[in-house]
C-alpha positions in Angstrom: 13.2 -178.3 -2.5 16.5 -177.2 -1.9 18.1 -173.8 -2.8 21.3 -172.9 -3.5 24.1 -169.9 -4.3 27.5 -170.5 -5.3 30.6 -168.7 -4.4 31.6 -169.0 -8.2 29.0 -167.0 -9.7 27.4 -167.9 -13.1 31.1 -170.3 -14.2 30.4 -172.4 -11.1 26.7 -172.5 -11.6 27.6 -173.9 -15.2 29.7 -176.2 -13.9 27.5 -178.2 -11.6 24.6 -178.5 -14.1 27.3 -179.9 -16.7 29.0 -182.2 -13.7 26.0 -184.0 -11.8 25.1 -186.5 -14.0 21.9 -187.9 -11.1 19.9 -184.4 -11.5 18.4 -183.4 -14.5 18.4 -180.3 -15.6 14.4 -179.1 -15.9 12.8 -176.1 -16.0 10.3 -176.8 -13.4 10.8 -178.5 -10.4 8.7 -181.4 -9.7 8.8 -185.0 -10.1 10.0 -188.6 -9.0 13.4 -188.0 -10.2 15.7 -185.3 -8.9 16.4 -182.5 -10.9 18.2 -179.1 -11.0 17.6 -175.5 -12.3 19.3 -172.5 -12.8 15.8 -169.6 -12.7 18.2 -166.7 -14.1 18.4 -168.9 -17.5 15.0 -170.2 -17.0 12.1 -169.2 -15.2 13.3 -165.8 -14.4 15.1 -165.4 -17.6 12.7 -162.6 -18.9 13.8 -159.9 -15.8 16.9 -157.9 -15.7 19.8 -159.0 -13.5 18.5 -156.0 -11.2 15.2 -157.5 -11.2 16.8 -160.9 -10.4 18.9 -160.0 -8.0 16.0 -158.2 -5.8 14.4 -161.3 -5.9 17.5 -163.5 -4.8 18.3 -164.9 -7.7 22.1 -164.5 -8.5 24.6 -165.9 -10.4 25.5 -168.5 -8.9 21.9 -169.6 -7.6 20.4 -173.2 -8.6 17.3 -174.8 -7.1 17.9 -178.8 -6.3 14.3 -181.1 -6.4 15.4 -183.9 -4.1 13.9 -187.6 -5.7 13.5 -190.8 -5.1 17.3 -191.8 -5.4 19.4 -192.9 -2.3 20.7 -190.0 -0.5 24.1 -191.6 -0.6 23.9 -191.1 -4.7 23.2 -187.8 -4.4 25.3 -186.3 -2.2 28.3 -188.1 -4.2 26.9 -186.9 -7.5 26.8 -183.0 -6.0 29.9 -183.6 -4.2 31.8 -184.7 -7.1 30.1 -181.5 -9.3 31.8 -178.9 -6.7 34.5 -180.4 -6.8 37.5 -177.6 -8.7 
């Protein structure tokens, strides 16, 4: 399990779960495959940004399950979703 919390806020959050095309997007975290979140539009969705943020959880924050693919796959799907 791998956290996360991007510089861009919520627009760069958006645009790595559009880009990587390896990770699924998921809701939980657990699996064979590897697969991304984003817990302020999903499992922390019902608290206030407040609330979120007093927990961590920013704009900007995504949670990475690492799977079963090559490592070499995954770092050039993630590289090429930060990419501007």
């Amino acid at each position: 399990m791998l956290a996360i919390e991007l510089a861009g806020g919520a627009t760069a959050a958006e645009q790595v779960m559009s880009r990587v095309s390896l990770f699924r997007s998921a809701t939980t975290l657990g699996g064979v495959e590897s697969l991304v979140s984003e817990p302020r539009l999903s499992s922390h969705q019902q608290l206030t940004a407040d609330e979120q943020a007093s927990m961590g959880i920013h704009e900007g924050f995504l949670r990475l399950s690492i799977g079963l693919e090559h490592v070499d796959d995954l770092i050039a799907d993630l590289t090429r979703a930060l990419e501007p």
